[in-house]
The first five atom37 places (N, CA, C, CB, O) and aatype in JSON, in Angstrom:
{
  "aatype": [20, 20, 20, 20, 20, 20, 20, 20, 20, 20, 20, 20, 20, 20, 20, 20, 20, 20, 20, 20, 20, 20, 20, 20, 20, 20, 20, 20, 20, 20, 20, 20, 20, 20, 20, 20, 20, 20, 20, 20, 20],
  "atom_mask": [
    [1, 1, 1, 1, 1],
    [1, 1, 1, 1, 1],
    [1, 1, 1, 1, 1],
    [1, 1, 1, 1, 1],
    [1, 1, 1, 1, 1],
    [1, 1, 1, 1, 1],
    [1, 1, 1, 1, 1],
    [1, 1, 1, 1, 1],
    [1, 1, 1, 1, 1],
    [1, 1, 1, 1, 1],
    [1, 1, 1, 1, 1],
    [1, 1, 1, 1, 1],
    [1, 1, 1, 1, 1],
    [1, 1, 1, 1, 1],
    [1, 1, 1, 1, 1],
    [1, 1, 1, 1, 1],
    [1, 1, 1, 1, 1],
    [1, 1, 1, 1, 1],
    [1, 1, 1, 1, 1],
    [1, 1, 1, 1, 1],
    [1, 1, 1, 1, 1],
    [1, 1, 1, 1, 1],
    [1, 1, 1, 1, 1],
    [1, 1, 1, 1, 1],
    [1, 1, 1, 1, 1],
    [1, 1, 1, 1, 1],
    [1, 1, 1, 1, 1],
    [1, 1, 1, 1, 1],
    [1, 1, 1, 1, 1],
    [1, 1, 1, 1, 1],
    [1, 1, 1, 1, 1],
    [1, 1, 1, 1, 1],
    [1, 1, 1, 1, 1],
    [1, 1, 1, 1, 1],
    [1, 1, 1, 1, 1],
    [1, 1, 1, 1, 1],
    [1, 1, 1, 1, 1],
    [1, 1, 1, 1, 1],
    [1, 1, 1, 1, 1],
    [1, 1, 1, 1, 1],
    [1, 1, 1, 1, 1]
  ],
  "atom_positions": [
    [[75.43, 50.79, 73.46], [75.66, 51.88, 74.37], [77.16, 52.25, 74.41], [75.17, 51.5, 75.77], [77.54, 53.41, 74.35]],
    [[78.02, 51.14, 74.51], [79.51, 51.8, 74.31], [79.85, 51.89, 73.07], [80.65, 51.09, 74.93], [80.63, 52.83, 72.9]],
    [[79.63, 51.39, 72.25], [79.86, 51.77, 70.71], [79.69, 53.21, 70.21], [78.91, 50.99, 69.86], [80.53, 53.8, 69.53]],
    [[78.12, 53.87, 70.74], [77.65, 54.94, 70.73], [78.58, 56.16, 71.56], [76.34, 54.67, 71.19], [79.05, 57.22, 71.15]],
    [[78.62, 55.62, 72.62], [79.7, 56.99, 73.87], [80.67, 56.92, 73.31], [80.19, 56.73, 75.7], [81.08, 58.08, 73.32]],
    [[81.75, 56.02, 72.5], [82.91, 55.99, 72.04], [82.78, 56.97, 70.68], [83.34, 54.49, 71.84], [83.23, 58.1, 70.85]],
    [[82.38, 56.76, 69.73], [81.35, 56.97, 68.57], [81.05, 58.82, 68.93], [79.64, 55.67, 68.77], [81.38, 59.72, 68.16]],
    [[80.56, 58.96, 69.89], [79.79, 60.46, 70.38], [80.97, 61.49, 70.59], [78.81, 60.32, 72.05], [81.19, 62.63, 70.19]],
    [[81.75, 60.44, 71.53], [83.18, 61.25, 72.37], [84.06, 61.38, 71.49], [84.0, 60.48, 73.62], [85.07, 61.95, 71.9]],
    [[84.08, 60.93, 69.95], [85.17, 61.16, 68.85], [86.58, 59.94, 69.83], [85.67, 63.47, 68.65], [87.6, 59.6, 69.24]],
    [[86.38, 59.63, 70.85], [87.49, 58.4, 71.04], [88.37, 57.93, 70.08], [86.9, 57.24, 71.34], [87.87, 57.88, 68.95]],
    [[89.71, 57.51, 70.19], [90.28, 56.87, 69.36], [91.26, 55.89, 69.86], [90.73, 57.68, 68.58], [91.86, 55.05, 69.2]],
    [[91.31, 56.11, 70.98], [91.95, 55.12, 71.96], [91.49, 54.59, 73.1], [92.91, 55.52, 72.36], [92.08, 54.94, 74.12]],
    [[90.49, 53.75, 73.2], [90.23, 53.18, 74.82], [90.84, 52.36, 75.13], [89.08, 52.68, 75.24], [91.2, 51.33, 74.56]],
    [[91.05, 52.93, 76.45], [91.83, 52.63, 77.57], [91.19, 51.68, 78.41], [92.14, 53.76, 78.3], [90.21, 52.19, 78.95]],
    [[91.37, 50.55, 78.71], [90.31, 49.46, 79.54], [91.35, 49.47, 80.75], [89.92, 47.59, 78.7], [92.55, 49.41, 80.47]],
    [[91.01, 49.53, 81.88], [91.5, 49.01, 82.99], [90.82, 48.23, 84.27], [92.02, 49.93, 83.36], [89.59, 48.16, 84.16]],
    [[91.23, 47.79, 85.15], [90.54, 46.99, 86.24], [91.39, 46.01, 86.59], [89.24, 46.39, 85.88], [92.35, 45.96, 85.82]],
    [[91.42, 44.81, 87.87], [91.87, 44.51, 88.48], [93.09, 43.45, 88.08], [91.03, 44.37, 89.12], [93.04, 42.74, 87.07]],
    [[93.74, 43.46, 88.66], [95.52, 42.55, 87.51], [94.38, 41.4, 87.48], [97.9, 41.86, 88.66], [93.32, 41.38, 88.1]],
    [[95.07, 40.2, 86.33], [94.45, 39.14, 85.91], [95.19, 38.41, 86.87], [94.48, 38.78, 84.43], [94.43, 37.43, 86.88]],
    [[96.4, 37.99, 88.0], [96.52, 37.42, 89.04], [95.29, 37.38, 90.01], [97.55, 37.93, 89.52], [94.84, 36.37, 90.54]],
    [[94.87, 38.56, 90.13], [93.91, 38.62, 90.93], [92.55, 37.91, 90.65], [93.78, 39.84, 91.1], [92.09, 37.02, 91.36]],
    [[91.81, 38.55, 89.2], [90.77, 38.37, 88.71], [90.93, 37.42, 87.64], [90.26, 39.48, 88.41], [90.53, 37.85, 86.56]],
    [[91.4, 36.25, 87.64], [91.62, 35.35, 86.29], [91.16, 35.95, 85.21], [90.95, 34.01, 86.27], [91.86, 36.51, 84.37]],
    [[89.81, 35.83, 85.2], [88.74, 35.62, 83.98], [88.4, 36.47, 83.29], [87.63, 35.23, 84.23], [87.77, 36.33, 82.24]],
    [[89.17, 38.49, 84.26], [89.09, 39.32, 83.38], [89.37, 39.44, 81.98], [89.5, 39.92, 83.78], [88.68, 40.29, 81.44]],
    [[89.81, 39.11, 81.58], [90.21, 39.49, 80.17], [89.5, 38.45, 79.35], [91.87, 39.49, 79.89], [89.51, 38.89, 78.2]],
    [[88.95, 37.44, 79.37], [88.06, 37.0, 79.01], [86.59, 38.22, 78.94], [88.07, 35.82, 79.86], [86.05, 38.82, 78.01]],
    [[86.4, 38.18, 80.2], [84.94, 39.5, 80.13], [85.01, 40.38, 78.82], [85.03, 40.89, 81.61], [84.38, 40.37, 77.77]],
    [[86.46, 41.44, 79.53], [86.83, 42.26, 78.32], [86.76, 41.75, 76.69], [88.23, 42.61, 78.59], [86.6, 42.37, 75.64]],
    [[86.89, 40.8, 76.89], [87.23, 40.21, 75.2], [85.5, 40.0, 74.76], [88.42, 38.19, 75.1], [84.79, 40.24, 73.78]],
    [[85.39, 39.58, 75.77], [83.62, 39.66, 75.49], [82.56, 40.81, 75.46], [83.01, 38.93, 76.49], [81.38, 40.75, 75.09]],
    [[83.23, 41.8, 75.91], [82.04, 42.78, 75.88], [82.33, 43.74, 74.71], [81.87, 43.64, 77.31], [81.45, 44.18, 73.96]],
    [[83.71, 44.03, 74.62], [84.2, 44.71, 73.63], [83.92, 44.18, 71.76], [85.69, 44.68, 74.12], [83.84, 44.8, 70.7]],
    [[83.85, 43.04, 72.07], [83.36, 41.51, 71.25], [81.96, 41.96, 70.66], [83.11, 39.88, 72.48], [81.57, 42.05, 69.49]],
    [[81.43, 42.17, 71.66], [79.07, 42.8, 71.44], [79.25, 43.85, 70.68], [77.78, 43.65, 73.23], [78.7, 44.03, 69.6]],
    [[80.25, 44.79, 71.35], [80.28, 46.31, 71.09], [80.69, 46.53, 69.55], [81.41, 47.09, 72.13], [80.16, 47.33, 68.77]],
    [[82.0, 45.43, 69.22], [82.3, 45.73, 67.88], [82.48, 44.06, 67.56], [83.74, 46.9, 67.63], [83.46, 43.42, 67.96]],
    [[81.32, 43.45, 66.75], [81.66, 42.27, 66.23], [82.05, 42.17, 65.08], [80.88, 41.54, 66.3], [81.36, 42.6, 64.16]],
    [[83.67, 41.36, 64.8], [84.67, 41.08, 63.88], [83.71, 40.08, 62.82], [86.12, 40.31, 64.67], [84.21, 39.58, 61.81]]
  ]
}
């Protein structure tokens, strides 16, 4: 599904944002993980 909207929208730069990692530790873990599904290396 985000591969596709990125893919659809001609995107070439996403922009991820959400809460500082002081706040939310583990964010960037998530991020690394979903982006991870979306495009696996």
């Amino acid at each position: 599904m985000l591969r596709e909207f990125v893919s659809d929208n001609e995107i070439k730069t996403l922009n991820v944002a959400g809460p500082r990692a002081s706040k939310e530790p583990e964010v960037g873990g998530f991020v690394k993980e979903v982006l991870g599904l979306a495009w696996p290396v």
